[in-house]
N, C-alpha and C positions, 0 to 999 in steps of 0.2 A: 668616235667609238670604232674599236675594229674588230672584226672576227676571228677567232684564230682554230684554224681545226687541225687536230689532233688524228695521229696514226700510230699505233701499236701494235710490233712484230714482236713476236717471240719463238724462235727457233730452238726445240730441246729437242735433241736427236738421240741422246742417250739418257733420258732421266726418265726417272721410276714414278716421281709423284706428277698427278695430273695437276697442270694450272688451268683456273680460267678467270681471265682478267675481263673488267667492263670498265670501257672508262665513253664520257660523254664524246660524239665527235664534234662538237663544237662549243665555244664559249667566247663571251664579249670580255673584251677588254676596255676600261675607261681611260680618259687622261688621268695622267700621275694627280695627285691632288697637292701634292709639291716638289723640287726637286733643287738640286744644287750641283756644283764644282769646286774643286780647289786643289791646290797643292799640299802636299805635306810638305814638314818641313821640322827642325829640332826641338826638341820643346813644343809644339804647337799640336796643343789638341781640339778640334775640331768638334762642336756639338751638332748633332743632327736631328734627333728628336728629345724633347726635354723630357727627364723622367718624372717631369708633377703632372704631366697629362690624362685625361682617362679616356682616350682611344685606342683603340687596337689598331695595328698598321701593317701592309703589307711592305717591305722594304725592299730596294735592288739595289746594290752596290757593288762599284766596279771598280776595278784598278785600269787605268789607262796606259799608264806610265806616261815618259817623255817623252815629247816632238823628235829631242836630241838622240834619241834612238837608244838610250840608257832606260834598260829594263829591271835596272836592281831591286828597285823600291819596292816595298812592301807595304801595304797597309793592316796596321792591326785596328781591328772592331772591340770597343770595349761596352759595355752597360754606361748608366748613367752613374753606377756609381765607382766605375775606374776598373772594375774586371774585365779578363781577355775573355772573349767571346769566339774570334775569327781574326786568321792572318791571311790578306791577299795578295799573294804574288802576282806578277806581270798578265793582264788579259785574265787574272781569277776576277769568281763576282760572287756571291751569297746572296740569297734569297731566302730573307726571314721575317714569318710570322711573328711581330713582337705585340707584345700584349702591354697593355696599358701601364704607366707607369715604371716603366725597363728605361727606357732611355737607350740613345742611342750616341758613341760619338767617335771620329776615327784620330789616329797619330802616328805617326812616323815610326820608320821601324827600318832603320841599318841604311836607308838610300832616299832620298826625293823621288816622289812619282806623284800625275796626278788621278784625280779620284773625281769619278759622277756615282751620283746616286739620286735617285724617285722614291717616293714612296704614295701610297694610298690609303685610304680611309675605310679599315677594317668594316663593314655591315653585319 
C-alpha cells in the first residue's frame, strides 16, 4: 500500500468570483486487484472487464506504443457492448469509474501500439 499526498495551486490574478477548493492531503492507494498487457492489432478486440459482472471498478489504461519507436497507434475504448467510449493516442491514459455491468474492452485503431491497464475493486 502507498501513500500519495496531494498539492493544490490555484493562481487567479484577475478573476472576479472567489474560489475555495478542499481537497484531502493524503490518501492510500492499494495493489490493482487485476491487471494486463497486450498488443493491438486488426481485427482484434481485446475484452477487459466482462459486462455480466456486478462490481464497480476503478480503471487505468494506457497507451504505451512501440519499443520500435512507431507512435501511431491508437487505442479505442469501447463498452461491453461494442460503443466508443475513449481513443488513446501515443502516452494518452483514461481513468474510468465504470459501474457494474458496462464492460470494458479495447481495438485497434489506424496503427499497432501496445496497451497496459489495472483496475480495482470499486467499495
Amino acid at each position: 500500500m502507498a501513500t500519495l499526498s496531494s498539492t493544490l495551486t490555484l493562481d487567479n490574478l484577475d478573476g472576479v468570483d472567489p474560489v475555495n477548493i478542499s481537497i484531502a492531503p493524503n490518501f492510500t492507494v492499494t495493489d490493482p486487484s487485476g491487471s494486463g498487457a497486450f498488443a493491438t492489432a486488426p481485427g482484434l478486440v481485446t475484452p477487459m472487464l466482462s459486462s455480466g459482472g456486478s462490481t464497480d471498478y476503478l480503471v487505468l489504461v494506457v497507451n504505451r506504443g512501440l519499443p520500435d519507436t512507431n507512435k501511431a497507434g491508437k487505442v479505442l475504448l469501447q463498452n461491453g457492448q461494442g460503443s466508443d467510449i475513449a481513443i488513446l493516442t501515443y502516452n494518452d491514459f483514461a481513468f474510468i469509474p465504470l459501474k457494474a455491468g458496462v464492460g470494458l474492452q479495447a481495438t485497434y485503431d489506424l496503427a499497432e501500439t501496445s496497451v497496459e491497464w489495472f483496475y480495482w475493486s470499486r467499495p
